[in-house]
C-alpha positions as a LaTeX table, in Angstrom:
\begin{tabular}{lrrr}
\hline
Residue & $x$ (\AA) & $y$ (\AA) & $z$ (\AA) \\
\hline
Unk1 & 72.34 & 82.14 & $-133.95$ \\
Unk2 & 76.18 & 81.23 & $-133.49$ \\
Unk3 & 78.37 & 83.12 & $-131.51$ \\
Unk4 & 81.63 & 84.40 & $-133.48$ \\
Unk5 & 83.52 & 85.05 & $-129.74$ \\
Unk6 & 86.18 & 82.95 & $-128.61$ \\
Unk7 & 84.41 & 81.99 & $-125.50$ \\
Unk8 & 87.33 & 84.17 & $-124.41$ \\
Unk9 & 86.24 & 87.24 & $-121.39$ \\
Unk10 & 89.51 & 88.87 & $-121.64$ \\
Unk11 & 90.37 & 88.14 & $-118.38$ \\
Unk12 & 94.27 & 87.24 & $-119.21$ \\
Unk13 & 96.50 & 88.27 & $-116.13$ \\
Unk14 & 99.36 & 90.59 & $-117.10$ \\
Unk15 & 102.32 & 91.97 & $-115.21$ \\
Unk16 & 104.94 & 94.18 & $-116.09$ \\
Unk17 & 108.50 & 93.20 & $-117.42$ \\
Unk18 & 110.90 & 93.61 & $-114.52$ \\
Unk19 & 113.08 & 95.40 & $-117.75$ \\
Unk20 & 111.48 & 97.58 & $-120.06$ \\
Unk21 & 108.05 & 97.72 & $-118.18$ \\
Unk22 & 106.05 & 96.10 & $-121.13$ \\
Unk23 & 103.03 & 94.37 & $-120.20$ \\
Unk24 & 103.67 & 90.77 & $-120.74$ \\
Unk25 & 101.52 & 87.22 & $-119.81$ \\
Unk26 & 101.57 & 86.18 & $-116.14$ \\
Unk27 & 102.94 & 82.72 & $-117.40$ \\
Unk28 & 105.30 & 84.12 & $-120.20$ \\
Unk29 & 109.29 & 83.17 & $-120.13$ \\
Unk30 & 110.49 & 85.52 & $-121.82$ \\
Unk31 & 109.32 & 89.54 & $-122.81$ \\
Unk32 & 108.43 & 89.67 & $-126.18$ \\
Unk33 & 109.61 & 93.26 & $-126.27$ \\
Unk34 & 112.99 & 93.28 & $-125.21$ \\
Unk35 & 113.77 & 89.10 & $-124.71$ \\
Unk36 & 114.75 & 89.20 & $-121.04$ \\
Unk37 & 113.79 & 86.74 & $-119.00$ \\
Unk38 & 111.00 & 87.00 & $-116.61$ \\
Unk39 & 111.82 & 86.35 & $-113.12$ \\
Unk40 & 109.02 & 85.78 & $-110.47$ \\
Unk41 & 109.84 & 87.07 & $-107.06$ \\
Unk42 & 109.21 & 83.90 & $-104.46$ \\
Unk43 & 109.73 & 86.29 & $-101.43$ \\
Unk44 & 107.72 & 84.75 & $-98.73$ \\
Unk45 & 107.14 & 88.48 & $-97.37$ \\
Unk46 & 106.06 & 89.91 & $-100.89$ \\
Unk47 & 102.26 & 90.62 & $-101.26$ \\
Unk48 & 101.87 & 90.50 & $-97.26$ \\
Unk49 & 100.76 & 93.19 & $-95.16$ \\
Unk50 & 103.26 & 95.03 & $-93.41$ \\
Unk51 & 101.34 & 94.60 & $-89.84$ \\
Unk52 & 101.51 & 90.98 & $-90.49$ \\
Unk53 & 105.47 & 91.24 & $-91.43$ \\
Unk54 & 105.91 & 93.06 & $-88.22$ \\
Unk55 & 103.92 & 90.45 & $-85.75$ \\
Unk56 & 105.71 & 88.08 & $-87.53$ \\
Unk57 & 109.40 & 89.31 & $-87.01$ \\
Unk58 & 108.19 & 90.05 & $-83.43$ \\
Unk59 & 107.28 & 86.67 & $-82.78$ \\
Unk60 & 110.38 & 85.31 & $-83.89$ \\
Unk61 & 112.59 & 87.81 & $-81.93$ \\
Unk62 & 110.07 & 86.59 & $-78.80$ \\
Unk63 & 110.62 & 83.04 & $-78.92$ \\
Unk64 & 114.63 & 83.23 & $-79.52$ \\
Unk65 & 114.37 & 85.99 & $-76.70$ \\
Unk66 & 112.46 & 82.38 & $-74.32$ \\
Unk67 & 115.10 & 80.25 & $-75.56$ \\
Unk68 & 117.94 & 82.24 & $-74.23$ \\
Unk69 & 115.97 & 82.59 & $-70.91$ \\
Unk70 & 115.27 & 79.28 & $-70.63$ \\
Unk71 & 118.92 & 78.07 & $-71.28$ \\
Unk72 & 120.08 & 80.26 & $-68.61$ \\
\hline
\end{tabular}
């Protein structure tokens, strides 16, 4: 017997347009409802934790905190 699917499993990543909220491809340029543009955030803190922003902000402020000690 022959299978009529398109070995597809409908497992196509969507987000929503930063616009009009449509749901639109991951990959897509452009909305197909309204024709903006689809810009992807490259925020290095987006998707992180926010314990793991905080130790990270805190280890920055700790090691310029050691350089101004040290240059004393």
């Amino acid at each position: 017997m022959i299978d009529d699917d398109d070995d597809d499993d409908g497992d196509t990543l969507t987000r929503p347009c930063s616009s009009c909220g449509a749901e639109v491809y991951e990959d897509a340029e452009r909305c197909p409802v309204c024709g903006d543009y689809i810009t992807h955030s490259s925020s290095l803190w987006e998707g992180k934790p926010w314990p793991w922003v905080v130790m990270g902000l805190l280890g920055i402020a700790a090691v310029i905190f050691v350089l101004i000690l040290w240059n004393r």
